[in-house]
Structure formats: structure tokens, C-alpha cells
C-alpha positions in Angstrom: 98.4 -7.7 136.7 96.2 -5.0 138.7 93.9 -2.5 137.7 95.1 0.2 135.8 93.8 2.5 137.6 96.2 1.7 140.8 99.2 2.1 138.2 100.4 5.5 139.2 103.0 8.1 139.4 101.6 10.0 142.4 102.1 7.1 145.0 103.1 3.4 145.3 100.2 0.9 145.3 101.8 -1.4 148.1 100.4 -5.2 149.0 102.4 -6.2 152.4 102.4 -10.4 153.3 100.3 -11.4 150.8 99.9 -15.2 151.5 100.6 -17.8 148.8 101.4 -21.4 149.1 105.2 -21.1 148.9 104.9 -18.6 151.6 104.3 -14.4 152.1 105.1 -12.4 149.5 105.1 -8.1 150.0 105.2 -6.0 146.2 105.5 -2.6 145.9 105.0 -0.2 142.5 104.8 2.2 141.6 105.1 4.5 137.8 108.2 6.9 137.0 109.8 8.5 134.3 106.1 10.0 133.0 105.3 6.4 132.6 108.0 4.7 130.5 109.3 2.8 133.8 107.8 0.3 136.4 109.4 0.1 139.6 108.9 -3.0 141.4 110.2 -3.6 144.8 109.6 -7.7 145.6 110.1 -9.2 148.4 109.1 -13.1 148.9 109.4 -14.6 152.4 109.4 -18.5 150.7 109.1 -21.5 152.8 110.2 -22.9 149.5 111.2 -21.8 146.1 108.5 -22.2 143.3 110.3 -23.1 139.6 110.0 -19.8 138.1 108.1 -16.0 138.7 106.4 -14.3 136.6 105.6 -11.1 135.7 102.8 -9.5 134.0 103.4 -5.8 132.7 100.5 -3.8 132.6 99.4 -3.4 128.8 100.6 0.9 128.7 101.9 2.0 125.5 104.5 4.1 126.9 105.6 1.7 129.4 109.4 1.0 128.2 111.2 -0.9 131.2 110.2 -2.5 134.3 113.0 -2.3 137.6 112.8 -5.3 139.9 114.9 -4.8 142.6 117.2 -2.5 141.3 117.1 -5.3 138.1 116.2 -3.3 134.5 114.2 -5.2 131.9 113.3 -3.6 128.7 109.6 -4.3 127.9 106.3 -3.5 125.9 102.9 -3.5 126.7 101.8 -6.9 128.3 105.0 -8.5 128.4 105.7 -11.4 130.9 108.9 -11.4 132.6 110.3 -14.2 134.5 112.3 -12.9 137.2 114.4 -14.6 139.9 
């Protein structure tokens, strides 16, 4: 989860080789749809592949679906998603 306030229609919040212990890991978002979609781009460089990812939706009462990777999920505010 991020700050709200870098949830936004206007231009993608983007977060390039973020390091983590299975290895770099780049995310782009970005709002669409007047808020009622997410779209996440993910992009994990692993050195190896943790047990599960998950994802936090950000808690916005319109938000309806979140798109990884071209993947639609149907959501509500503060879901968690595992995604592969």
C-alpha cells in the first residue's frame, strides 16, 4: 500500500529495482476508468521465487478492479490479492 495521494489518474507513480531479498522488483500504477480500475504493471527480477505475492488495494470506494499484467481481478476497498 502507498499513500493515497500518489494514487492517480494524471500519471503513473513508478518504483524501478526496488531491492528485496528474493531479488529486484520494478511496479508501475497507475488509476483509470475515473477511478474504478488499478493498473499494475509488475515486474520481479527473482533470484528465487517467494511462496506467494500479495497485494494490497488501496482502501477507494470506487475502486472496482485491479489489472496486473494484463490479469483483471474484481475488488473492493482494501482487498488483498495474491497474485502469481
Amino acid at each position: 500500500m502507498v499513500p493515497l495521494a500518489w494514487l492517480t489518474a494524471d500519471k503513473p507513480t513508478l518504483f524501478e529495482r526496488i531491492a528485496t531479498e528474493f531479488g529486484p522488483v520494478s511496479v508501475r500504477f497507475q488509476l483509470q476508468d475515473e477511478g474504478k480500475s488499478l493498473k499494475v504493471t509488475f515486474e520481479p527480477k527473482f533470484r528465487h521465487k517467494p511462496q506467494k505475492i500479495l497485494l494490497h488495494t488501496p482502501p477507494l470506494k470506487e475502486l472496482e478492479q485491479v489489472i496486473v499484467n494484463d490479469q483483471t481481478f474484481k475488488v473492493g476497498p482494501g482487498d488483498v490479492l495474491s497474485i502469481k
